[in-house]
C-alpha positions in Angstrom: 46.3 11.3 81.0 46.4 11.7 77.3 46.4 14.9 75.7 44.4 15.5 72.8 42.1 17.4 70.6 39.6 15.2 71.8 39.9 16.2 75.3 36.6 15.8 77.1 37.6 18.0 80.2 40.1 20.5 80.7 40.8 21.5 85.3 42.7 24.3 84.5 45.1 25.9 87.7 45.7 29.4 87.3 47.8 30.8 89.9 47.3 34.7 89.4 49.5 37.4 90.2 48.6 40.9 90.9 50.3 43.7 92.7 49.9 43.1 96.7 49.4 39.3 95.9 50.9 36.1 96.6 52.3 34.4 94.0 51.5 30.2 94.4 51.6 30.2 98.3 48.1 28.9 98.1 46.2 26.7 95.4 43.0 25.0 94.9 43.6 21.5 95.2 41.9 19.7 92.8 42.0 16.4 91.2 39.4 15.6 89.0 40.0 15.5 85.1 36.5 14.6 84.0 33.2 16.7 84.8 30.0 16.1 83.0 26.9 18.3 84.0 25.8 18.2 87.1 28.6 16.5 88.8 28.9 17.4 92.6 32.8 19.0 93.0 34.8 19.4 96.3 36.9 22.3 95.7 40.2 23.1 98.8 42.3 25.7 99.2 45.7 24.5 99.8 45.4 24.4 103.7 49.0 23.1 104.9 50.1 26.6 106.0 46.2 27.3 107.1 46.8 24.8 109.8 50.3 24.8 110.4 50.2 26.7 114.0 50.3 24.2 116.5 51.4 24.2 120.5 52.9 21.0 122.0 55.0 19.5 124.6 58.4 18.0 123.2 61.7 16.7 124.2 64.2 19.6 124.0 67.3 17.9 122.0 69.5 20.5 124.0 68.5 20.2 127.7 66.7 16.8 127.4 64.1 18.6 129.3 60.4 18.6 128.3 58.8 21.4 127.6 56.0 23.8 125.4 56.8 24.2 121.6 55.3 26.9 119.7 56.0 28.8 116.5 58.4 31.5 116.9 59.4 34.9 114.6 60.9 32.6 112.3 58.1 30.5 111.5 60.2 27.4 113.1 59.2 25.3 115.6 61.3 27.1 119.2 60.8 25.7 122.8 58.9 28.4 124.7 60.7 28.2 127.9 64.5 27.2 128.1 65.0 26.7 132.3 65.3 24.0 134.9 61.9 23.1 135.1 60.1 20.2 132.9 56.9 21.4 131.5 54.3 18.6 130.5 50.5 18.3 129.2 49.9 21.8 127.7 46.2 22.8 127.2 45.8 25.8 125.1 42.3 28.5 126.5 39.9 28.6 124.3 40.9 32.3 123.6 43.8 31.2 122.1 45.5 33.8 124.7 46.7 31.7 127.6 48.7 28.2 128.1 47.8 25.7 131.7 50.0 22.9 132.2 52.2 20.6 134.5 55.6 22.0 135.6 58.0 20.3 137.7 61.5 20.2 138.7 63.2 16.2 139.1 66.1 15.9 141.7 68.3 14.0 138.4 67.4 14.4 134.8 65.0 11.7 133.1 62.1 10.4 133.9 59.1 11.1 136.6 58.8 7.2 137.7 61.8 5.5 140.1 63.2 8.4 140.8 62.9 11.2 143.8 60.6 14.0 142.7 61.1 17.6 144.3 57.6 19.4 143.6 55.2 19.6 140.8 52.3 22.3 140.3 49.7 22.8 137.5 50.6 26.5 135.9 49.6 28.9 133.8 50.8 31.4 131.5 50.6 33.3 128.4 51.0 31.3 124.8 54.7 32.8 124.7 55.7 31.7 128.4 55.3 35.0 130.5 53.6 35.5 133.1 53.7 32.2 134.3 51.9 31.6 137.9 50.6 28.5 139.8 47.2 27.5 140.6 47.6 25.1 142.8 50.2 22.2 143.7 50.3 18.6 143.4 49.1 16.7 146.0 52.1 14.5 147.8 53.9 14.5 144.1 57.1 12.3 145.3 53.9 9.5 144.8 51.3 10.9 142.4 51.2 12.8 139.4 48.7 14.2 137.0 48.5 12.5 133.7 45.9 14.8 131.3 44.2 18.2 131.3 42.0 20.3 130.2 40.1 24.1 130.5 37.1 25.0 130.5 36.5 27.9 128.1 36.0 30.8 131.0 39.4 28.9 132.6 38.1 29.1 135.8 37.6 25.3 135.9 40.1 22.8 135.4 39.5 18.9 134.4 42.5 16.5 135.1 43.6 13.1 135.6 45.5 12.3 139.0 46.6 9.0 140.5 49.1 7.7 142.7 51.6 5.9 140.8 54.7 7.6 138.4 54.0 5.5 135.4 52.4 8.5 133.4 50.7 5.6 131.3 49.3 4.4 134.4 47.6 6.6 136.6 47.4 3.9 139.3 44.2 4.5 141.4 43.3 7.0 139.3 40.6 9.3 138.7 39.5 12.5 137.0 38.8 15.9 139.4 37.5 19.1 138.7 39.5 22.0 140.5 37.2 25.3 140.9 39.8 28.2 140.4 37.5 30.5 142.1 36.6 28.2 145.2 40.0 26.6 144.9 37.8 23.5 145.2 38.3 20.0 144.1 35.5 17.5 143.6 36.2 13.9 142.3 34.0 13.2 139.3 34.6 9.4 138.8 35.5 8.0 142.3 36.0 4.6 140.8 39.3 3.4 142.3 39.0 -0.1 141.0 39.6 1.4 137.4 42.1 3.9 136.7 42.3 6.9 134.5 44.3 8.4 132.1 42.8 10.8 129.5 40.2 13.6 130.3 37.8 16.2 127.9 35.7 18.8 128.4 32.7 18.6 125.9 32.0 21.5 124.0 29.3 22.8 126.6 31.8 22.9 129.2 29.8 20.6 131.5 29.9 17.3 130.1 33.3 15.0 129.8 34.6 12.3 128.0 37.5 10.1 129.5 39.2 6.7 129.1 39.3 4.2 132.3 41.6 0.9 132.0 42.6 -2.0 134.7 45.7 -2.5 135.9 48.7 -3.1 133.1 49.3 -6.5 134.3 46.3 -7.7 133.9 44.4 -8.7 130.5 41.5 -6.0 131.1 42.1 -3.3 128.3 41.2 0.6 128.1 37.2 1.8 127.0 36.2 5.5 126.6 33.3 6.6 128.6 31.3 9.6 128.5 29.4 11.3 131.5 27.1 13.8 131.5 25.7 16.0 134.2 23.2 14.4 136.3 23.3 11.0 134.6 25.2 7.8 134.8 28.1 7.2 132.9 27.6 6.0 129.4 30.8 3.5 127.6 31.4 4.9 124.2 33.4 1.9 123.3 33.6 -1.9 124.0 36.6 -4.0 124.0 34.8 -7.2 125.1 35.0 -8.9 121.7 38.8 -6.9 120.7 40.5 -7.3 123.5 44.2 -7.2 121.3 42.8 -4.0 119.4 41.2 -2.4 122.3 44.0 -2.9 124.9 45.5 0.4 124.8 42.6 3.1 123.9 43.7 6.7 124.6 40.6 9.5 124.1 42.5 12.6 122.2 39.6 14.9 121.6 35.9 15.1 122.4 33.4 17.9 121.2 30.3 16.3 123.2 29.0 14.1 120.8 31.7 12.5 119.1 35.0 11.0 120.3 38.6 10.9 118.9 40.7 8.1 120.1 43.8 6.2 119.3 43.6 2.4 119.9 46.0 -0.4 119.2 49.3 -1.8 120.7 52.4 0.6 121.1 53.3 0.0 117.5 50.1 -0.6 116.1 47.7 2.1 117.1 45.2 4.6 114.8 43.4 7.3 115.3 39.2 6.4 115.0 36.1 8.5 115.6 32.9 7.2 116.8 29.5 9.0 117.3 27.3 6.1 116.9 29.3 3.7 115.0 33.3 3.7 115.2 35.3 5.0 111.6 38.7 4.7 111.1 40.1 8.2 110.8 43.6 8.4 110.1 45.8 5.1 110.0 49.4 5.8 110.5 50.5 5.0 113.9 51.8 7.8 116.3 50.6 10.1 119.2 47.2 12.6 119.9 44.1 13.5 117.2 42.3 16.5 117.1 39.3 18.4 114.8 40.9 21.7 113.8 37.8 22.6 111.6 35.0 20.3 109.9 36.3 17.7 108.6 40.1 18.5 109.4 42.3 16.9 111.2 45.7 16.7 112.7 47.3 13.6 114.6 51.4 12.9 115.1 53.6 10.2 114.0 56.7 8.5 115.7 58.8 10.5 113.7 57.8 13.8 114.4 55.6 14.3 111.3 52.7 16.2 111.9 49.8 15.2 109.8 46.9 17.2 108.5 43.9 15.2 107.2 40.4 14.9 106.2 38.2 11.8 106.6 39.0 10.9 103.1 42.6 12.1 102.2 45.5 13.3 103.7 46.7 16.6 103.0 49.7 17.1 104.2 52.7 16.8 106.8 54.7 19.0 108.8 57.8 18.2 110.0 59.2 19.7 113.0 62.9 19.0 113.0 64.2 20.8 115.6 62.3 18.4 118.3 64.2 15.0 119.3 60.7 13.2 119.8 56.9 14.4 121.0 56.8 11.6 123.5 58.7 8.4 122.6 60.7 8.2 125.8 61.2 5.7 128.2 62.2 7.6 131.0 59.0 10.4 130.8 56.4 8.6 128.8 55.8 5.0 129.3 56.3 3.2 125.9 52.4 2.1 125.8 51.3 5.8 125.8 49.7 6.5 122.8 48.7 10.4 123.6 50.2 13.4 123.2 47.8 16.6 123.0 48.1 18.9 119.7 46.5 22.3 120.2 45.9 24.6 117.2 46.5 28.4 117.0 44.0 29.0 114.6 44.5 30.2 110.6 46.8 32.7 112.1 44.2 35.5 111.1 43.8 34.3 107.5 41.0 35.2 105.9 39.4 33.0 103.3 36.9 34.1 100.3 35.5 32.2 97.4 33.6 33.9 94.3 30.6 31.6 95.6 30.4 33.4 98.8 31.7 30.9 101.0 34.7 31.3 103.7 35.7 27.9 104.4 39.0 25.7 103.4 36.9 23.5 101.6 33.3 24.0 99.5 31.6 21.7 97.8 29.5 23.0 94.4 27.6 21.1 91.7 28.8 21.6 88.4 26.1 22.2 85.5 28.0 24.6 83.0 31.4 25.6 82.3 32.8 28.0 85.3 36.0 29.7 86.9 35.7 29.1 90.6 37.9 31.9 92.2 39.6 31.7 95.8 41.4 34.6 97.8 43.4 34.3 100.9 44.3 37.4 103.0 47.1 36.8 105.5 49.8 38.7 106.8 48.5 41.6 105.0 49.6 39.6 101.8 46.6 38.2 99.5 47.2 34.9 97.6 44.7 34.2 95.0 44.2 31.3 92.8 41.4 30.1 90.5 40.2 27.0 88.5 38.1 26.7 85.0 36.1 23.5 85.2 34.7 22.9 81.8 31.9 20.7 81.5 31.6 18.7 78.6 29.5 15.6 77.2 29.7 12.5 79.6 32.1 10.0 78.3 31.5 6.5 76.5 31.4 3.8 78.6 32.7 0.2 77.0 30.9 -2.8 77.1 32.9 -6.0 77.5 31.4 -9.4 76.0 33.9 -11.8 76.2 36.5 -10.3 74.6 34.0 -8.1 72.7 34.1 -4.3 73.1 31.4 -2.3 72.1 29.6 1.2 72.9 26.1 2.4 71.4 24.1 5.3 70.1 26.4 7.2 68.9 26.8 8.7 64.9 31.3 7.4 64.2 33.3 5.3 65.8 36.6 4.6 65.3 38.3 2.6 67.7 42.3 3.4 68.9 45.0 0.8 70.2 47.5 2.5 72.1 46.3 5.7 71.2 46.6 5.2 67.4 43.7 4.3 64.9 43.1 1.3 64.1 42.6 0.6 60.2 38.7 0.0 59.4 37.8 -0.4 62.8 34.5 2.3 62.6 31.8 -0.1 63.8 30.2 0.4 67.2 31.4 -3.0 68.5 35.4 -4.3 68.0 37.1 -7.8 68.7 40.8 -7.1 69.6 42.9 -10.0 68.0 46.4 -8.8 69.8 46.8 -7.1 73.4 47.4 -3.3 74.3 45.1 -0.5 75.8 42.0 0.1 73.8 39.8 3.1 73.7 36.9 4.1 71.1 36.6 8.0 69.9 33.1 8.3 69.4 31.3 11.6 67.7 27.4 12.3 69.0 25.2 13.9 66.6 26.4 17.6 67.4 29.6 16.7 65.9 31.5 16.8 69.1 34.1 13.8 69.4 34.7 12.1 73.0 37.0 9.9 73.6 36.5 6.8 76.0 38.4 5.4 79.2 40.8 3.1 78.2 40.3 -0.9 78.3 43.8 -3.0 78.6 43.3 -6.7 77.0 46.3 -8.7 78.1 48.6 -11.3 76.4 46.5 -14.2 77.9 43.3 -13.1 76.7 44.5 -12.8 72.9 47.5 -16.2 73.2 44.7 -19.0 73.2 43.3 -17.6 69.7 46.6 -17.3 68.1 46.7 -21.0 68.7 43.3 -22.3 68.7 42.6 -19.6 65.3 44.2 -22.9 62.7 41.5 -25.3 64.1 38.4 -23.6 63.3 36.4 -23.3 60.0 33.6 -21.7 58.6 31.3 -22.8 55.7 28.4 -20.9 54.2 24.9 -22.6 53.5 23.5 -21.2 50.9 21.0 -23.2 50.8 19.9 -23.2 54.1 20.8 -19.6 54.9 23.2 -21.0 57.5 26.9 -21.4 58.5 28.5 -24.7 59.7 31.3 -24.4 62.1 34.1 -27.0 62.4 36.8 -27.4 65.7 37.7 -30.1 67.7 36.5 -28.1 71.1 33.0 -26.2 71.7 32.3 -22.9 70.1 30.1 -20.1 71.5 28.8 -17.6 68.7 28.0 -13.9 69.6 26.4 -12.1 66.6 25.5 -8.4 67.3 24.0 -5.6 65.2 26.2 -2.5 64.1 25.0 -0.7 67.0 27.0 -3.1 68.9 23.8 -4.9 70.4 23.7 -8.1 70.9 20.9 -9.9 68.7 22.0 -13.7 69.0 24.1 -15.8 71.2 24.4 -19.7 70.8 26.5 -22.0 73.0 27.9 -25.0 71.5 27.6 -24.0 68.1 27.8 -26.4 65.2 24.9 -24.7 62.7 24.0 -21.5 63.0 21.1 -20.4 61.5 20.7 -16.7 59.7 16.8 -17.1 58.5 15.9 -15.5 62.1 17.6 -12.2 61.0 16.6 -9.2 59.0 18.7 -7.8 56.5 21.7 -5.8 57.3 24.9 -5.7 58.4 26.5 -7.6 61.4 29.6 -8.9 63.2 30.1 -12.3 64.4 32.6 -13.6 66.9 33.6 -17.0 67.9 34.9 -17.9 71.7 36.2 -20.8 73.3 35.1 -22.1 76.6 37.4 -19.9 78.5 35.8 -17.1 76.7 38.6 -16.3 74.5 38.2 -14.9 71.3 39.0 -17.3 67.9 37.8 -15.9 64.9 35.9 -12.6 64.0 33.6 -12.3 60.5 31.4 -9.5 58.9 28.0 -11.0 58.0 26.2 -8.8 55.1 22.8 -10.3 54.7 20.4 -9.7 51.8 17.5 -11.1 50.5 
């Protein structure tokens, strides 16, 4: 962007600084450089450490062992338990207080298929590993394992997938249960063994689920994502019957009742879409898990333990968590065609998020209709960071018209029109012909007096070689007599004649004669272009009686 004392806009950052505040640990992100009245803004809050907290299971790069990951008194990313056992598909309570997962113990280190298993049970305890206990055991786990969870938000049910093979991509035979922790109950909710099961979500009501069913890996069948609802059939959210490549390995990551998160693709290939009632692509870089922090944010994994936070539109940020050797690209746990891997969020970690418009959110949207300082505090840790942005509105900016290679604007009081930022000599008309290239712009003044500066226009070398060459070969010769010019060149001409408002009054295609008797007195511009629409010769036309 240009600088000037023509400036239309100025988005000014102001990162203030005031005793008990935070000095640039949070800004308002904002990218616009032009606002004219009533423009509709998005104004964020830099939300990278907002949503930053997360829970996870990872590969401990000391012990090899999986297990829970969650921030520790540093702020870095510390394995939550550190003994024999492997810990696997963590679900955080909806509290935010408690942790239920998979732990087991293998008789050799690696992975839970092809190799003897000692005992597995589904566990919970609190978010910083004590406490832990078992709910209840998995059934004959040397030949079955459970492959997803979730919690309803009272915990006393529990949703999960179970099947009878050790490929945790697999879920042979699978199906999704419900296990009543008061009863100590367990009620099969899909009882479709000819399709198997993998991925399981409790809507947001606590009663209805989403989950993904696939055929067996050898055969061409691939994965779909089907929602059921209490006391009606089940419903497919997706279809793979016309992407059966695309669709082959479809993993649901997060499910709110009425719309679904999912990854889809091969191993290599997969992104994370939404669909409510038709399918959007959310996020595209390939990785592991998806999940809605707030509206409209996001946060999904990579292979290379990135996490990324997102919006429908943009990303925002990354995190990466170094200390963890991979979230779940492992041949010997995770099979390499599993494309899930749950995130769950603590929260803002007790932030606390004001704008001078009243609003508490991350992100607020305002329209724009006089010049204003938006204002933005966020309390956390006892610290308050505070930043602000002026958005001054000004008059809109001139749009250029491009005939040919013609530039004009209209209705304004001066022109003068800039190549490369500098003026160019006698160019003040509303309409110039460029006879060499560069970047054109036109700094116009309205009849207030204020001067506004266009968006630049680049005219390349191509457009402007062909006159150079063709310029020799064509003439112009006045007729006084019959108030006419006569044009001369050994290819067809095109004449463009416009007014010194820069509209155009007269166009004539395969010029020879053109006639002037047609126009008022006054002052205009005629050009001269070739069949490719390439400017040859430019002349100022003064006609009086």
């Amino acid at each position: 962007m240009r600088w000037s004392t023509r400036l239309v806009v100025m988005v000014v950052l102001l990162a203030l600084w005031l005793p008990g505040y935070g000095q640039r640990a949070f800004r308002i992100l904002q990218r616009d450089t032009t606002v004219t009245g009533g423009t509709v803004l998005r104004l964020c809050i830099d939300s990278t450490r907002l949503f930053s907290n997360f829970i996870f299971c990872a590969q401990n790069p000391e012990s090899a062992r999986w297990t829970i990951w969650r921030k520790g008194g540093s702020g870095k990313y510390e394995p939550v338990f550190k003994d024999g056992y492997d810990r696997m598909n963590v679900v955080l309570s909806a509290d935010k207080r408690s942790l239920l997962y998979v732990r087991y113990r293998p008789q050799r280190q690696g992975a839970m298929y092809y190799s003897a298993m000692d005992t597995a049970w589904v566990c919970t305890s609190t978010v910083d590993g004590r406490n832990e206990s078992v709910v209840f055991r998995v059934p004959e786990f040397n030949k079955n394992a459970v492959y997803d969870l979730d919690w309803s938000t009272d915990k006393t049910r529990i949703l999960y997938a179970w099947g009878n093979d050790q490929y945790p991509s697999l879920t042979r035979d699978g199906d999704i249960f419900e296990y009543n922790t008061v009863t100590k109950t367990t009620v099969n909710l899909t009882n479709e063994w000819q399709l198997w099961s993998k991925n399981c979500r409790y809507a947001a009501n606590d009663r209805d689920i989403a989950y993904a069913h696939f055929a067996n890996f050898w055969d061409p069948l691939p994965t779909d994502v089907f929602t059921l609802r209490v006391g009606h059939p089940r419903q497919q959210l997706t279809n793979s019957t016309n992407h059966m490549k695309n669709y082959k390995y479809c993993t649901l990551t997060d499910f709110d009742g009425t719309t679904a998160l999912y990854r889809r693709g091969l191993y290599f290939d997969n992104k994370l879409y939404r669909k409510k009632d038709a399918e959007e692509l959310l996020f595209s870089v390939p990785g592991y898990g998806g999940v809605q922090l707030e509206h409209d944010v996001f946060a999904a994994m990579d292979f290379y333990n990135n996490i990324y936070l997102f919006t429908s539109k943009a990303t925002m940020g990354s995190i990466k968590v170094s200390a963890v050797k991979t979230f779940a690209k492992d041949h010997a746990y995770n099979y390499a065609l599993d494309c899930n891997n749950r995130l769950n969020w603590m929260g803002r970690q007790g932030a606390v998020i004001a704008w001078s418009t009243g609003e508490h959110t991350t992100t607020i949207t305002t329209t724009v209709r006089k010049t204003n300082t938006y204002y933005c505090t966020v309390d956390m840790g006892g610290v308050t960071y505070a930043d602000s942005i002026t958005v001054t509105v000004a008059a809109p900016k001139p749009v250029i018209t491009k005939k040919c290679l013609t530039l004009s604007v209209s209705h304004y009081q001066g022109y003068q029109w800039l190549l490369d930022g500098k003026p160019i000599v006698g160019a003040t008309d509303s309409a110039y012909t460029p006879d060499k290239p560069g970047t054109y712009a036109v700094s116009v003044t309205d009849k207030k007096g204020s001067v506004v500066v266009s968006e630049e226009v680049v005219i390349d070398e191509r457009e402007t070689a062909a006159a150079s060459e063709q310029n020799g070969q064509v003439s112009i010769t006045a007729d006084p007599a019959n108030n006419s010019l006569v044009l001369s060149a050994p290819f067809a001409l095109h004449v463009l004649i416009t007014d010194d408002k820069g509209v155009v009054i007269k166009q004539q295609h395969n010029a020879r004669v053109v006639s002037l008797t047609d126009l008022p007195d006054g002052n205009y511009n005629m050009v001269l272009y070739n069949d490719a629409c390439v400017k040859l010769r430019t002349r100022r036309l003064v006609k009086k009686d």
